[in-house]
C-alpha positions in Angstrom: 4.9 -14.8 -11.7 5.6 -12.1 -9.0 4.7 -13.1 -5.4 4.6 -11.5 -2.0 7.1 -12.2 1.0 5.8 -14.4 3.5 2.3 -13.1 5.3 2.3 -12.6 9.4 0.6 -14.9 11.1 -2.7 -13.6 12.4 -3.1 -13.7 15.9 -5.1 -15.9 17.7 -7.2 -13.0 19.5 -8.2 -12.2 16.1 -9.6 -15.4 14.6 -12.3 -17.5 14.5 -11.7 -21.3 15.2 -8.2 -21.0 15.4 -7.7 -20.3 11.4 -4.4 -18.4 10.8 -3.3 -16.1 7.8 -1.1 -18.3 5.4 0.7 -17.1 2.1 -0.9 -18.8 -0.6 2.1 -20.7 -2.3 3.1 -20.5 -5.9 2.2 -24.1 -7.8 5.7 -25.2 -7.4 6.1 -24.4 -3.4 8.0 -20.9 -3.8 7.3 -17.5 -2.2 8.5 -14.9 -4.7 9.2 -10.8 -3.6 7.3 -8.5 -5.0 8.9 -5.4 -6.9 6.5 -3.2 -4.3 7.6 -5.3 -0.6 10.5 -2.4 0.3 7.7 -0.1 -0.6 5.1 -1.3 1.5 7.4 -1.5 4.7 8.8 1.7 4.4 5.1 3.4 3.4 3.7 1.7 6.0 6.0 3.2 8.7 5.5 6.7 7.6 1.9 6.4 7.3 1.0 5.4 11.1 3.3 8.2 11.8 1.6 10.5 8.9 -2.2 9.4 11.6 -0.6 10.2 14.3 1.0 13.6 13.1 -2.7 14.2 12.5 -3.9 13.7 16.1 -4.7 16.2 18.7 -3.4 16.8 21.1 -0.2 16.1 21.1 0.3 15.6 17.0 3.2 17.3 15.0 0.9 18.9 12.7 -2.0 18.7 15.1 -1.6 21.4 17.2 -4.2 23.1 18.8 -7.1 19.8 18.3 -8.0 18.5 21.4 -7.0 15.0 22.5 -8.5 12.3 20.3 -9.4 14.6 17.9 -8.1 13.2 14.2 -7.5 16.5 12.0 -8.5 16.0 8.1 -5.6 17.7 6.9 -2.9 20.0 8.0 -4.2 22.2 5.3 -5.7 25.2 6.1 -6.8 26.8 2.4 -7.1 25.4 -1.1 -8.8 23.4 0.2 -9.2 24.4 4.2 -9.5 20.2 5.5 -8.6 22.2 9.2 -11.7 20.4 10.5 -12.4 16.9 12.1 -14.8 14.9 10.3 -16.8 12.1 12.0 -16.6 9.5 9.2 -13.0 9.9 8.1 -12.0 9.7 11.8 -14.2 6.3 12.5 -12.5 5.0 9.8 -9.1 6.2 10.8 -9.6 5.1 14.2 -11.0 1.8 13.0 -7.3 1.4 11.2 -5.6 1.8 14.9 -7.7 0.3 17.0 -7.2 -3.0 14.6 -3.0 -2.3 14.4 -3.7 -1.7 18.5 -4.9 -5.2 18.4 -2.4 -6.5 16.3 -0.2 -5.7 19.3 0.5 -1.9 18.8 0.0 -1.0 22.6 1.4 2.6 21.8 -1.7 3.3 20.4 -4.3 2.7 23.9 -4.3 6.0 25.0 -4.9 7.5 21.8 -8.0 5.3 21.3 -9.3 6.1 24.8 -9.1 9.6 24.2 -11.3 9.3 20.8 -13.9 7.3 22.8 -13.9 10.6 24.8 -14.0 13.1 22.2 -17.0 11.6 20.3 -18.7 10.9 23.9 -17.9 14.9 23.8 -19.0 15.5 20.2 -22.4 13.9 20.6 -23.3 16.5 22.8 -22.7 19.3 20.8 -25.5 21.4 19.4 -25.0 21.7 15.9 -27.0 22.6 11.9 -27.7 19.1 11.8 -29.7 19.5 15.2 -29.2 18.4 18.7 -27.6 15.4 20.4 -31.4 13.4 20.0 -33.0 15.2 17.0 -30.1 14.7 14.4 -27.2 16.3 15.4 -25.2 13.2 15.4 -25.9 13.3 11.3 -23.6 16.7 11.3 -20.4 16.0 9.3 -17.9 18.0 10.5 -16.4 19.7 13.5 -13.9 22.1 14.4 -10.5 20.9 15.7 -11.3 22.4 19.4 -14.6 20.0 19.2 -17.0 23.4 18.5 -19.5 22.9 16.5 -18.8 24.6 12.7 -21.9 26.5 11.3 -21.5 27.2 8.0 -23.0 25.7 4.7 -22.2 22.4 4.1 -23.8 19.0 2.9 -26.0 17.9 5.4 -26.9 15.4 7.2 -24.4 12.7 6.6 -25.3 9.3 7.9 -22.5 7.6 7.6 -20.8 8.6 10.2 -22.7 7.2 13.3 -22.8 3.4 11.7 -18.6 3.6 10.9 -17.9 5.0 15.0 -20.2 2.2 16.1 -18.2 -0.5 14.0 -14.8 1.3 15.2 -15.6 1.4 18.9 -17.8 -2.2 18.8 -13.8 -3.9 17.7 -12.8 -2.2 20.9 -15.1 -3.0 22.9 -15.4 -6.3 21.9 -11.5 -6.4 22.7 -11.8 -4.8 25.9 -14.3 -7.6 27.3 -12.2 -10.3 26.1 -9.3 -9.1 27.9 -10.8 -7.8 31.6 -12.1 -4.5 30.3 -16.0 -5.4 30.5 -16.5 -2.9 32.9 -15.2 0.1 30.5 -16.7 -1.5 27.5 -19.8 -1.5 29.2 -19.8 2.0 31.0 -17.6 4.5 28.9 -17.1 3.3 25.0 -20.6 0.9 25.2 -22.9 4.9 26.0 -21.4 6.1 22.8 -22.3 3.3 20.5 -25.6 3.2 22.1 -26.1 6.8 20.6 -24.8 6.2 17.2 -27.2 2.5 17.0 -30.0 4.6 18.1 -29.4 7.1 15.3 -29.0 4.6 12.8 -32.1 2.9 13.6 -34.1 5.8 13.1 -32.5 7.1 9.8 -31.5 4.7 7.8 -34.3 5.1 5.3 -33.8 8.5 5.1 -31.8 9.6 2.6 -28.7 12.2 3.2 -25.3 12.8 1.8 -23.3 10.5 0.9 -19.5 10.3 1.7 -18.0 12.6 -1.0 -20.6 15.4 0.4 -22.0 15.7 -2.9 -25.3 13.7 -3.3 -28.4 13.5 -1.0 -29.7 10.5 -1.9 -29.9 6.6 -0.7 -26.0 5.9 -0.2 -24.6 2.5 -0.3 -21.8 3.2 1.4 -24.3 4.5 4.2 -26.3 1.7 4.3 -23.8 -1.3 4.0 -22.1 0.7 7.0 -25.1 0.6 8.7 -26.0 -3.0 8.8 -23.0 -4.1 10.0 -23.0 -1.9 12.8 -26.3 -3.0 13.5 -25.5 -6.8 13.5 -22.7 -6.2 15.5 -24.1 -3.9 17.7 -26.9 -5.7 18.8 -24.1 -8.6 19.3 -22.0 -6.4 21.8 -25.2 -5.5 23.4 -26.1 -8.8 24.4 -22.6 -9.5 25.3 -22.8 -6.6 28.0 -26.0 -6.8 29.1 -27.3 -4.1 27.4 -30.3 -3.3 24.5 -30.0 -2.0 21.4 -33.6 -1.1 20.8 -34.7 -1.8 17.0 -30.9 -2.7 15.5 -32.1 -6.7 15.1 -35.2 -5.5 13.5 -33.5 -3.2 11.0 -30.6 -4.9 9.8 -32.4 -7.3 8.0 -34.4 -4.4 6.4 -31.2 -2.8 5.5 -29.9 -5.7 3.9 -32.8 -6.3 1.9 -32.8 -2.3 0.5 -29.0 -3.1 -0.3 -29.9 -5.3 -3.2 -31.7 -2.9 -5.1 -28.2 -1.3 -5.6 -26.9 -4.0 -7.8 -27.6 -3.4 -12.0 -27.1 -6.8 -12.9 -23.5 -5.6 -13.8 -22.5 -3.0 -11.2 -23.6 -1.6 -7.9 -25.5 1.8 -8.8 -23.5 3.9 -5.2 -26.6 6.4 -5.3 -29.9 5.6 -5.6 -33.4 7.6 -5.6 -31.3 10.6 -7.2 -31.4 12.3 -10.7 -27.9 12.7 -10.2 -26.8 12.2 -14.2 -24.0 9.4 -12.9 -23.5 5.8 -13.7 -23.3 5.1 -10.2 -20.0 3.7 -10.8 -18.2 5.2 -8.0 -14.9 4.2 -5.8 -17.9 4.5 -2.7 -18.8 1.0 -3.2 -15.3 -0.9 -3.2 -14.6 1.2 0.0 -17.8 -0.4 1.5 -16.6 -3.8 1.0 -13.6 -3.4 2.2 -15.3 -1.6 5.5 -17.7 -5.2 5.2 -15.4 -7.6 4.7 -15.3 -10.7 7.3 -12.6 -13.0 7.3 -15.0 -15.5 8.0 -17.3 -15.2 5.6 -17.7 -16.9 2.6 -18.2 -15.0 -1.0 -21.2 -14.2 -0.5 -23.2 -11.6 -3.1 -25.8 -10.2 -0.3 -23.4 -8.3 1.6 -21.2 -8.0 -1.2 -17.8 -9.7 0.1 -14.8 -8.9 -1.6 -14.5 -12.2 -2.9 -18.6 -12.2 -4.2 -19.1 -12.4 -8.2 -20.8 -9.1 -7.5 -18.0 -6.9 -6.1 -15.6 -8.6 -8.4 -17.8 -7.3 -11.8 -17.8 -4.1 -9.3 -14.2 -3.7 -9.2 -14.1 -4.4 -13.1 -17.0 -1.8 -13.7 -15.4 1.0 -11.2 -11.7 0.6 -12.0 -12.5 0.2 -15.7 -14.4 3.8 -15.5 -11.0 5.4 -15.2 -9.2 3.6 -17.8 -9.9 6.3 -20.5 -10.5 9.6 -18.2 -6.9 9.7 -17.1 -4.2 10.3 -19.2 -1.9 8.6 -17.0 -3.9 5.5 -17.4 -3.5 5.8 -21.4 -2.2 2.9 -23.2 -2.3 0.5 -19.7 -4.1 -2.6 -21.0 -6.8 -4.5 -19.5 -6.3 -6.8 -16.3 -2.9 -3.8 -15.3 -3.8 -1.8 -12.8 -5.1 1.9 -13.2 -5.3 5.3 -11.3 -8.5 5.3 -9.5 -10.4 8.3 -8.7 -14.2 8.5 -6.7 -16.2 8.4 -10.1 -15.5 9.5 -13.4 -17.8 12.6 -13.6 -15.6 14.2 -10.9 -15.2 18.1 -11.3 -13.8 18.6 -7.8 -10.3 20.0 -8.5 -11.0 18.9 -11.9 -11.5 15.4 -11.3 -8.4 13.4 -10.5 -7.3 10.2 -9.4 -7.0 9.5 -5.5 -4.5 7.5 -3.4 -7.5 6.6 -0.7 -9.1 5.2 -3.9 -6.3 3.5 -5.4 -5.0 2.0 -2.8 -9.1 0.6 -2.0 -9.0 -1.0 -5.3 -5.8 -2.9 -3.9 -7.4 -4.0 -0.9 -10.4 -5.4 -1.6 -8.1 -7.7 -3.6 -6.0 -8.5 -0.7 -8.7 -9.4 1.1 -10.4 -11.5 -2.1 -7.2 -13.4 -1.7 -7.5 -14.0 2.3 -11.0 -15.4 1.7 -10.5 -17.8 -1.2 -7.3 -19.4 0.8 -9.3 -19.9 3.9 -12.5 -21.1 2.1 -10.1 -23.2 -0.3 -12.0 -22.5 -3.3 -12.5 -20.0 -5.6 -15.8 -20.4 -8.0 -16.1 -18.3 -11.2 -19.5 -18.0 -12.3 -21.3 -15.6 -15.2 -21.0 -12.4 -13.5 -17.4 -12.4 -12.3 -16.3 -14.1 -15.3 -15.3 -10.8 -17.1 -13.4 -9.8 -14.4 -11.2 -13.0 -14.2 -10.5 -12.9 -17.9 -8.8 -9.3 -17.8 -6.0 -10.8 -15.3 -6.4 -14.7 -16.9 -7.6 -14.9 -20.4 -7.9 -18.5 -20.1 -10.4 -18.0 -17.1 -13.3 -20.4 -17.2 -17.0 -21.0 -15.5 -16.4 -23.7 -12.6 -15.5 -23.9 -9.4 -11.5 -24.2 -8.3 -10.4 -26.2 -5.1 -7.1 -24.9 -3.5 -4.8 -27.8 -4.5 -5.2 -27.4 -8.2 -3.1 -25.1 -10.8 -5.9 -23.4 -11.7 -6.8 -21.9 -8.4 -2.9 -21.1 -7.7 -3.0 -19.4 -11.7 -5.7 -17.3 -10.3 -4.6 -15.8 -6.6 -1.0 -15.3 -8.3 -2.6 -13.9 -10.8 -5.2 -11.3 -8.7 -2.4 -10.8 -6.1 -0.3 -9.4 -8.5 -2.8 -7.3 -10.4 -3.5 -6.4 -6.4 0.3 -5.2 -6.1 -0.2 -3.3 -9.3 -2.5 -0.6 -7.3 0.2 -0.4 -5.2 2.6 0.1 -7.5 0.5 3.0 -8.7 0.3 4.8 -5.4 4.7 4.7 -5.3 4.6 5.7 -8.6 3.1 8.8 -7.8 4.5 9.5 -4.1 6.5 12.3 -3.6 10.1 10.9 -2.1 9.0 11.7 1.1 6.1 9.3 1.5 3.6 12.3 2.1 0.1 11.3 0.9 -1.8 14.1 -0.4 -5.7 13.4 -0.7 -5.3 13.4 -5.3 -2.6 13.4 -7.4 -3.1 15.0 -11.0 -4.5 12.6 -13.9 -2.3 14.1 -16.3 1.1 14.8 -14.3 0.5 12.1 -11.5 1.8 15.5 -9.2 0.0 15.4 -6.3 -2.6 17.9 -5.1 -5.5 18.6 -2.8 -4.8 18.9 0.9 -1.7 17.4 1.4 -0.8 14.7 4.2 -4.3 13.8 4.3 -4.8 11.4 7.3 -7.4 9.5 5.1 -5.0 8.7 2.5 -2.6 7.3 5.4 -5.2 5.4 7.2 -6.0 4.0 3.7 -2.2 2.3 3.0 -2.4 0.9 6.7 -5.2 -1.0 5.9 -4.3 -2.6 2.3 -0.6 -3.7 3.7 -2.4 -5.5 6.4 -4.8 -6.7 4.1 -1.4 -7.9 1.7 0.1 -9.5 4.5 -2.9 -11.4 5.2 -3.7 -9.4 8.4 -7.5 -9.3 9.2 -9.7 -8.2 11.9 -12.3 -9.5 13.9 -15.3 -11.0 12.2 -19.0 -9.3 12.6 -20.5 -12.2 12.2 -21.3 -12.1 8.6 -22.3 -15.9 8.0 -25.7 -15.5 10.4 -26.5 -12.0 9.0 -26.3 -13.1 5.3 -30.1 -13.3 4.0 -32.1 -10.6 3.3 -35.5 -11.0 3.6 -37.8 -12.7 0.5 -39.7 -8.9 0.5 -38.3 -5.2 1.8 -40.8 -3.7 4.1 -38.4 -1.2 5.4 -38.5 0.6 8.4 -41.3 2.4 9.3 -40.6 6.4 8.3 -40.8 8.7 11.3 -42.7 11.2 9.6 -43.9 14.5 11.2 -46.7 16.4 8.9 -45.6 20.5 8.6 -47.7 22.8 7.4 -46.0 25.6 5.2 -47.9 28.7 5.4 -46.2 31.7 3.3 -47.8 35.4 2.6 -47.0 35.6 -1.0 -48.1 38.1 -3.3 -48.4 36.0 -7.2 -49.9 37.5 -10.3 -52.3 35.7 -12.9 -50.3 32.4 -13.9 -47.8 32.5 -10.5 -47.5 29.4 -8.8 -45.8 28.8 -5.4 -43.3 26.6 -4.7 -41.4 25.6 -1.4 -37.7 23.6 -2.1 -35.3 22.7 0.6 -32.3 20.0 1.3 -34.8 17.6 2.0 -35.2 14.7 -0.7 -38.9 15.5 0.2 -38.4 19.0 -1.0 -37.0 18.8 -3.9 -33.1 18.3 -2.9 -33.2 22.2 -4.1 -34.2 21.3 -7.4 -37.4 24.1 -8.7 -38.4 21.3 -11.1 -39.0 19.2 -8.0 -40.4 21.2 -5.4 -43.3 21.0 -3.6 -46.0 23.1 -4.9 -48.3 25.1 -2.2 -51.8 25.5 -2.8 -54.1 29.2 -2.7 -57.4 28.3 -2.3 -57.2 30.0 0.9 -55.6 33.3 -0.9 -57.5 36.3 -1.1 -56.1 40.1 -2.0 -56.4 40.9 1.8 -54.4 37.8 2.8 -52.2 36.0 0.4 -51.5 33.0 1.7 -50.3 29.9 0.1 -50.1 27.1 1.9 -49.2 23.1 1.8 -49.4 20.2 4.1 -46.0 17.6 3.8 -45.0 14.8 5.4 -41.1 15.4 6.7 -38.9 13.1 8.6 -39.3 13.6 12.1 -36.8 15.5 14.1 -34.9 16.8 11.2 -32.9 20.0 10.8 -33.7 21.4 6.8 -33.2 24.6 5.7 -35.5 25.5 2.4 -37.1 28.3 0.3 -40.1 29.5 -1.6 -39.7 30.1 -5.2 -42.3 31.3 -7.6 -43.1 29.8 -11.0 -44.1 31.5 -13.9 -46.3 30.1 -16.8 -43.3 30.5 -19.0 -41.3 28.2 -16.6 -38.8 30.9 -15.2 -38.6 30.8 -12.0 -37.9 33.7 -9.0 -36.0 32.3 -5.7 -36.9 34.3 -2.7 -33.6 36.4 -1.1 -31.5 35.2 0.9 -30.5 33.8 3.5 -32.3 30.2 3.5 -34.6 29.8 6.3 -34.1 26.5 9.0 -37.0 24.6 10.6 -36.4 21.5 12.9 -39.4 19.0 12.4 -41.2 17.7 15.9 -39.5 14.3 17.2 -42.7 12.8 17.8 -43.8 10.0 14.5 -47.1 11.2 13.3 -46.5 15.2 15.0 -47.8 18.1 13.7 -46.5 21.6 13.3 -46.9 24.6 11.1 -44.5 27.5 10.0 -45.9 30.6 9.0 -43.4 32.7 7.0 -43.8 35.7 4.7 -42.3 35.6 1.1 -38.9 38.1 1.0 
């Protein structure tokens, strides 16, 4: 059986009640090297260099973004990735500011200048709205830190919970070593904004990470409740308030069970999106959740639960047959991995970011079971153990017996297997594209993509059993018995249009807004005329909209033989009232 080299020690900065990272030993004492260990060192030197190529200002391939700006992709068409984007640079910065803790000092002044560029981007005005009405929901920004207009997927609420988890490690760094006075004045302002955000929305649906869907997002909301738990943690710590986050994360927690199908979590929810819901998103959010501390637990869905086990079984498994480079690749071997399996975007393909995800939550499986010293196999994860150990049984496994050192040899090699994927299909000189092609393994998509980088960084620490900080998992484990949610914001519009309809016409208004149909004529909301007369044709409609919201929407006719006739172009944009319970009306004419 194939074993890893010997894992760092963590440090002590980084651990709970002095527990430190230990290999988990082979049954008779040996530490075996893995066929993939030359790879992983050598990987892992050109990806931090591939992040920090990526970084304004001062970045190889970088130039032009301003200081502590994170750059997608050097690629400028097919796809254009030219942009920043606020959730793949939390997570990116997330990656450094853990190797920075890991005793990386290079990497201060890079942090410190992305604490000032999203102190910076807050500000900006932007589709999504402004800096207290929703703009922190916009995606994307241009390198220079302007805002970009143009059509796009929006809100995305992802991005103000993963900063807020990203700067909260810092901060909680900076205050244990004599920085409580910058935590608390300069990186503690910006997390206040993103909490604040969070509170509000996170019942509202938006898109989800692959900018796609506009639904209920899991990866959104498992993002979200940590930052909330650990937000209102800092916040005490500093002597600060985070208004609300205590009350919602239990509320969040308790709307992240109704993801799980008994077999797999369902990534998008309160969508007719036509998908299983098995989708990479949700081993990517526990990965972003995993605690070192915690225990397996299923309500947060730990990378050791049953749950996220039969989730990696269910996801991964998707891909077995969709790929033909996954052809002929038996059960319990690893597989290309891709975001879902009804992917169309460059024709659907497999991606290193999501190979490499597969890998860690693994990894991080492994560091859990060795510090708990057990491993318990119960109904639901019990497929998942048989594909790697056919002999797997129901019971519970204490660290000093062969059958527990059978399984973590067993799942740390199927781990390295996702590994050995990812250097199967890297190009000689370690650049990591965003895809690589399901029937060629030749990669494609923006190339170097900083994502893709961040992504190794994080499953080799993960393999050499190098964690970060816990966020306090164990006390913020129980949802509660019943989901009473949040409280919607809701401000009531009233759509007034000037519509001119014949006998059997009906009136529609659609928009972005889940409330309006997510652009979908069969599910817009239909306007009344019992006001309309031939002198003034009015149709109108009273709807309840989250408050201060950007949309943009349209009217559409319906005729009795269901066809239906959009208004032209462009879409019109309305920003709801901030106030819960406002009122305003818009009074348009059809065109």
């Amino acid at each position: 059986m194939l074993f890893t080299s010997v894992l760092r020690a963590l440090p002590a900065a980084l651990l709970l009640g002095g527990a430190q990272a230990s290999p988990i030993a082979q049954a008779d004492g040996e530490i075996r090297s893995s066929p993939v260990d030359s790879f992983v060192k050598t990987q892992t030197e050109i990806s931090i260099a591939g992040v920090l190529a990526n970084t304004g200002p001062d970045g190889s391939k970088a130039q032009g973004a301003a200081a502590g700006i994170v750059v997608a992709s050097p690629s400028r068409s097919d796809p254009d990735y030219w942009f920043t984007w606020t959730r793949d640079a939390a997570l990116t910065y997330k990656a450094l500011i853990e190797r920075f803790i890991n005793g990386d000092t290079s990497l201060r002044q890079k942090i410190d200048e992305y604490v000032t560029a999203q102190a910076y981007l807050q500000g900006v005005s932007n589709p999504s709205g402004e800096p207290d009405t929703g703009g922190l929901g916009e995606p994307k920004f241009k390198v220079d830190r302007t805002a970009f207009t143009g059509s796009w997927g929006r809100p995305q609420r992802d991005g103000p919970p993963l900063r807020a988890t990203a700067l909260t490690i810092y901060a909680n760094w900076l205050v244990a070593n004599g920085g409580s006075t910058q935590a608390a004045d300069t990186v503690w302002p910006v997390i206040a904004k993103d909490l604040a955000y969070t509170v509000r929305y996170w019942n509202q649906t938006g898109f989800d990470l692959w900018e796609e869907i506009n639904s209920s997002s899991f990866f959104t909301l498992s993002a979200s409740h940590r930052a909330l738990v650990e937000g209102a943690a800092l916040a005490t710590k500093l002597g600060k308030t985070c208004d609300g986050c205590a009350a919602a994360a239990p509320q969040v927690l308790c709307f992240l069970q109704t993801f799980w199908t008994g077999s797999h979590i369902d990534s998008n929810i309160n969508v007719n999106d036509g998908r299983t819901g098995k989708d990479v998103n949700s081993i990517i959010s526990s990965i972003h959740t995993f605690d070192p501390t915690a225990k397996c637990t299923d309500a947060t869905f730990q990378p050791c639960s049953s749950r996220a086990l039969a989730n990696h079984k269910a996801v991964t498994d998707s891909f077995r047959s969709v790929y033909a480079i996954n052809r002929g690749i038996p059960q319990g071997q690893a597989v290309a991995v891709g975001r879902y399996s009804e992917d169309v975007y460059y024709n659907g393909n497999p991606w290193y970011l999501a190979t490499l995800a597969a890998a860690e939550q693994l990894y991080s499986a492994a560091y859990q079971w060795n510090r708990q010293e057990s491993i318990r196999i119960d109904a639901v994860s019990l497929s998942f153990f048989k594909d790697i150990l056919p002999g797997a049984a129901v019971g519970t496994y204490a660290k000093d017996s062969a059958t527990y050192t059978s399984i973590v040899n067993a799942v740390r090699t199927y781990a390295d297997g996702y590994i050995a994927i990812v250097q199967k299909y890297t190009p000689s000189n370690g650049g990591l594209a965003e895809q690589f092609d399901k029937a060629t393994g030749t990669p494609l998509s923006a190339v170097d993509l900083t994502w893709s980088y961040a992504a190794f960084l994080t499953a080799a620490e993960r393999r050499d059993g190098v964690v970060t900080l816990s966020w306090d998992e164990a006390a913020n484990n129980v949802p509660p018995q019943t989901c009473t949610g949040t409280p919607a914001c809701s401000s009531k519009v009233t759509f007034n249009v000037r519509a001119t309809t014949s006998v059997g016409q009906d009136v529609f208004v659609v928009g972005q807004l889940t409330q309006l149909g997510n652009w979908s004529p069969a599910s817009g909301q239909a306007l009344s005329a019992s006001k309309y007369t031939s002198s003034d044709p009015l149709w109108t409609a009273d709807i309840d909209l989250p408050a201060a919201t950007v949309f943009e929407y349209k009217y559409i006719k319906k005729n009795q033989d269901g066809t239906v006739v959009w208004e032209s172009d462009p879409n019109r944009r309305f920003t709801t009232t901030s106030g819960c319970g406002s009122t305003a009306v818009v009074n348009d004419t059809w065109r």
